[in-house]
C-alpha positions in Angstrom: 142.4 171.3 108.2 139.5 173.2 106.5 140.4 173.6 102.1 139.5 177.3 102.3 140.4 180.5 104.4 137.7 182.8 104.0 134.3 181.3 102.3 131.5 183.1 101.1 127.4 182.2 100.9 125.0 184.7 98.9 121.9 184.1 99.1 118.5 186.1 97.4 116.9 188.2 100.3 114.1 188.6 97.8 113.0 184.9 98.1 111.6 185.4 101.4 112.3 185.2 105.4 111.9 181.3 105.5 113.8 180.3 102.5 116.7 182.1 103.6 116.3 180.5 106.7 116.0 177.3 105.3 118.8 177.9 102.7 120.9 178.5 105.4 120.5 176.1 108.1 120.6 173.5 105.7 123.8 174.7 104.0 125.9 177.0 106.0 127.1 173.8 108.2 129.0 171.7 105.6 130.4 175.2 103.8 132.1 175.7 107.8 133.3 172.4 108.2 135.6 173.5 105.3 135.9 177.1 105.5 138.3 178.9 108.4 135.8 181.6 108.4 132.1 181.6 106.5 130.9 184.9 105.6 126.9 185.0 105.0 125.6 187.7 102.8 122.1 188.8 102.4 121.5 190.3 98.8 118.2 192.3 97.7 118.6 192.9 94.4 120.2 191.6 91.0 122.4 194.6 91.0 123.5 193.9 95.0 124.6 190.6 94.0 126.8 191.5 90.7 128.4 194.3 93.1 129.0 191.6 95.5 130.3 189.1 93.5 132.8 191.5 91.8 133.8 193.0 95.6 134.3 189.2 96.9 136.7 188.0 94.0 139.1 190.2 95.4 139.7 188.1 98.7 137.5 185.6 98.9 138.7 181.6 98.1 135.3 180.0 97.7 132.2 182.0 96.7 128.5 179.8 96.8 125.9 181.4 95.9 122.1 180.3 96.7 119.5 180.9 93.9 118.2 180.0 91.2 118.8 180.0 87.0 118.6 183.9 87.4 120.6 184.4 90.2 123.0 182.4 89.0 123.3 184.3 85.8 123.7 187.4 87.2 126.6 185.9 89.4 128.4 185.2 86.0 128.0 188.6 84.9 130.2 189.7 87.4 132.3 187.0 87.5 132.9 186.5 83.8 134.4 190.7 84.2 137.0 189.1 86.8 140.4 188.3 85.5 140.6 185.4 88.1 137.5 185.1 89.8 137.0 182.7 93.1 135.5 179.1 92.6 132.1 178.9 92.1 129.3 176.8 94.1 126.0 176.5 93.1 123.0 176.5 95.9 120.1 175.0 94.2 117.2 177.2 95.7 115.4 178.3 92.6 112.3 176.7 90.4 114.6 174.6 87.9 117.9 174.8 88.9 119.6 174.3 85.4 123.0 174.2 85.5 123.2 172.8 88.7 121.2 169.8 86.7 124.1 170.0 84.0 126.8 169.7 87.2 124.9 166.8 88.7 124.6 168.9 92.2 121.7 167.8 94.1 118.6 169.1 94.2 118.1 169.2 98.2 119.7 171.6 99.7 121.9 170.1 102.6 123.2 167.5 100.4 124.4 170.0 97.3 125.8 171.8 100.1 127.7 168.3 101.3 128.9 167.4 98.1 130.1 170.2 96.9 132.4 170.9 100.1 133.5 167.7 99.3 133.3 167.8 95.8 136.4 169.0 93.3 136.8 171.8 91.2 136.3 172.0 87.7 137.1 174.3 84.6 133.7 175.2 83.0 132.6 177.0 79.6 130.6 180.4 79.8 129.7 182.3 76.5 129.7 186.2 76.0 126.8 187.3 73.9 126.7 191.4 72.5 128.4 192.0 75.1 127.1 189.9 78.3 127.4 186.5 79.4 125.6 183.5 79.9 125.8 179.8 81.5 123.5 177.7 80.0 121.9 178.7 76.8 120.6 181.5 74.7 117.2 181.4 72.5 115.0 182.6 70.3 111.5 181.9 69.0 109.6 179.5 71.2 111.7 179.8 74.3 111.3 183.3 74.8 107.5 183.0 74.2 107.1 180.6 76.7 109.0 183.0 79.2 107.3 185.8 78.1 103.5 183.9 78.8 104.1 182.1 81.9 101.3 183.3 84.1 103.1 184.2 87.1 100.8 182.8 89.7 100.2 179.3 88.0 104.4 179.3 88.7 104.2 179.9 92.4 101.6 177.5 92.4 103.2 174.7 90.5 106.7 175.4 89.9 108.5 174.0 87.1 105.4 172.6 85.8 104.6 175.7 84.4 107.2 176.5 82.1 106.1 173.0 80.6 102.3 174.1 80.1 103.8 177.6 79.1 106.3 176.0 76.3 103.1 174.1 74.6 101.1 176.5 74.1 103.8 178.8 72.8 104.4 175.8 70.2 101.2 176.0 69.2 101.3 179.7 68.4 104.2 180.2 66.7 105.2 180.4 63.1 108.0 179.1 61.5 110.5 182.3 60.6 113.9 182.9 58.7 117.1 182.3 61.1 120.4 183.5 59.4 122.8 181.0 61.4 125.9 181.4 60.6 128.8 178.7 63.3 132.4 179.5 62.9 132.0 181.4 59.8 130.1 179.1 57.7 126.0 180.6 56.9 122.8 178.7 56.8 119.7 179.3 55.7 117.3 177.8 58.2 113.6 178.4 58.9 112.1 176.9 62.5 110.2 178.1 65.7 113.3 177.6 67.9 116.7 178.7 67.6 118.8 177.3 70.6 122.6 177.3 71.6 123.2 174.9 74.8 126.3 175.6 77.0 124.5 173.1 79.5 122.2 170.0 79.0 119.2 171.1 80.9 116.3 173.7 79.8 113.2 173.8 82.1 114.4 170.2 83.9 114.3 168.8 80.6 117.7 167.2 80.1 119.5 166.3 77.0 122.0 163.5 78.1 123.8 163.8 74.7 127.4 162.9 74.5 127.8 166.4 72.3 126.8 168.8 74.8 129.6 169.2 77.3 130.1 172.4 79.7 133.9 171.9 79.4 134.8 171.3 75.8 135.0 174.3 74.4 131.9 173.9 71.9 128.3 175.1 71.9 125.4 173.5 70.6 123.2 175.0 68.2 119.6 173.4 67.7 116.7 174.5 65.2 113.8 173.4 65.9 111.9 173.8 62.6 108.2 173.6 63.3 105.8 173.1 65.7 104.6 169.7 64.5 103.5 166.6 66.9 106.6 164.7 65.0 108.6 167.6 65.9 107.7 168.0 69.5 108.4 164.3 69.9 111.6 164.6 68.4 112.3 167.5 70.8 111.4 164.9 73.8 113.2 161.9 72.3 116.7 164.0 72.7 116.1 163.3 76.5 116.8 159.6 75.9 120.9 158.9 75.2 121.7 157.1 71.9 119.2 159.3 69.9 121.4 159.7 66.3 120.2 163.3 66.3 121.8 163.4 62.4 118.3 161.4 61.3 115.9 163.6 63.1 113.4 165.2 60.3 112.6 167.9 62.2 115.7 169.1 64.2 118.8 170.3 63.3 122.3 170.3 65.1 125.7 172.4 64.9 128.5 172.6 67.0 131.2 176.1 66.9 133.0 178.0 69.3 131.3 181.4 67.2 127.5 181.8 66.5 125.9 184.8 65.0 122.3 184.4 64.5 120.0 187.0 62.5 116.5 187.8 62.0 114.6 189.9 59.4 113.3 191.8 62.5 114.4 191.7 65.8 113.9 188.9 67.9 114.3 188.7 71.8 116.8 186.7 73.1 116.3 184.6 76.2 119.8 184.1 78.0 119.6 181.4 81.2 115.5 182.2 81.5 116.3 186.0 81.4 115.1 188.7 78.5 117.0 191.6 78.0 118.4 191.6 74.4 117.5 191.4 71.1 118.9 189.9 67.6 121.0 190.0 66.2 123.0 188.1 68.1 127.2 187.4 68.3 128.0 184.1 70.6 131.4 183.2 71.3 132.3 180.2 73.9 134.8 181.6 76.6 136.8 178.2 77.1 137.1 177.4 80.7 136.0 180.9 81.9 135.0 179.6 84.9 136.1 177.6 88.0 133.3 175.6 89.5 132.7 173.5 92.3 131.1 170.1 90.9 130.6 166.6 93.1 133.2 163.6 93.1 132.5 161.8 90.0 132.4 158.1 90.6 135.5 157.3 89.3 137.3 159.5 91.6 135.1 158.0 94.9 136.9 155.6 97.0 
């Protein structure tokens, strides 16, 4: 008996004829084996899909959506606005793919689409920042630099590898600057290149397999990056290995709230999920469980 009645996949028009093709052959037959009917959607614009999303919460049981980091974030504009919005799937059909990184969803295409029909759903964190909403994290300093430069032809050419060549030379640009943190009403002082709170685990493919960051617990996690030193790229890179005791790191410095305000002596932009629309200062709040998402088996659940 299929788990859903009436299943929806949206997938980015703008991507091209063959990679909605592909994103669809390779997808659309695992959604139907559980869906009494599967609705495909073409959408052309950000704006389409965040109309879409909204209109679909209404009836729909199961929404996937096809796309990458930005597509994804749009879909949780809309869906964050929804008292009770469907369960959401993520379609890993973008450059990075985030998120779907933190969820442990495959990165190939027919097999995210297999395990997450057969997968379970799971309550997940978003965060509401001045106003919007984000997924996986919001930034300042170095991250939005690196957005900002990222010659667009070196990323159709090589993909993720060009956020990575992006994001060193932006370290080797920037100037340490005041950051007025303040995490759950308690104010520091801070100075550093890089001011980070992680929903997710995962910024550019680079994961952070640490214990503290959790898409379900109710807590962000705030990073400064202080300078733009080799020791302090390293220790950047050495949070990708588990067991790092971040609390002796010279160069790096970790919080954890549920409320983030961060302030600049000028304004700053702010990079929320790979996307740059607003400026410090910035008012972060965790929106506990927001979210239902559709996530594979865990192994302790298999069998």
């Amino acid at each position: 008996m299929p788990k859903f009645k009436h299943s929806v996949l949206l997938y980015n028009g703008q991507a091209g004829a063959s990679t909605a093709d592909s994103v669809i052959s390779m997808t659309a037959p695992a959604l139907a084996a559980v869906s009494e009917k599967l609705e495909l959607i073409q959408t052309n614009s950000p704006e389409e899909l965040r109309a879409a999303c909204r209109t679909l919460a209404a009836d729909a049981d199961a929404l996937f959506v096809a796309g990458g980091d930005g597509t994804i974030h749009d879909a949780v504009q809309a869906l964050s606005d929804v008292s009770a919005p469907p369960p959401l799937g993520i379609i890993p059909s973008g450059t990075c793919n985030d998120f779907a990184r933190t969820l442990d969803i495959p990165m190939d295409l027919t097999l995210a689409a297999e395990e997450l029909a057969g997968g379970v759903i799971k309550g997940i964190d978003a965060a509401s920042i001045n106003g919007h909403s984000f997924l996986n994290f919001a930034g300042i300093g170095i991250i939005t630099d690196a957005s900002t430069n990222i010659d667009i032809q070196f990323k159709e050419r090589y993909g993720k590898l060009s956020y990575f060549m992006s994001g060193l030379q932006s370290m080797r640009q920037t100037e340490p600057f005041p950051i007025h943190l303040s995490v759950d009403g308690v104010r520091h002082k801070e100075n550093g290149v890089l001011a980070l709170v992680m929903n997710g685990k995962s910024i550019g493919t680079h994961s952070f397999p640490m214990d503290s960051i959790d898409p379900s617990d109710g807590l962000l996690d705030v990073f400064i990056i202080q300078n733009s030193s080799i020791s302090a790229i390293l220790e950047w890179f050495s949070l990708s290995k588990p067991d790092v005791p971040i609390e002796e790191l010279a160069h790096i410095r970790h919080y954890q709230g549920t409320r983030v305000g961060i302030e600049t002596d000028e304004p700053f932009d702010i990079d929320t999920d790979g996307e740059i629309y607003l400026k410090t200062p910035a008012d972060i709040e965790i929106l506990p469980q927001k979210l239902k998402m559709f996530v594979p088996t865990p192994l302790e659940m298999e069998g």
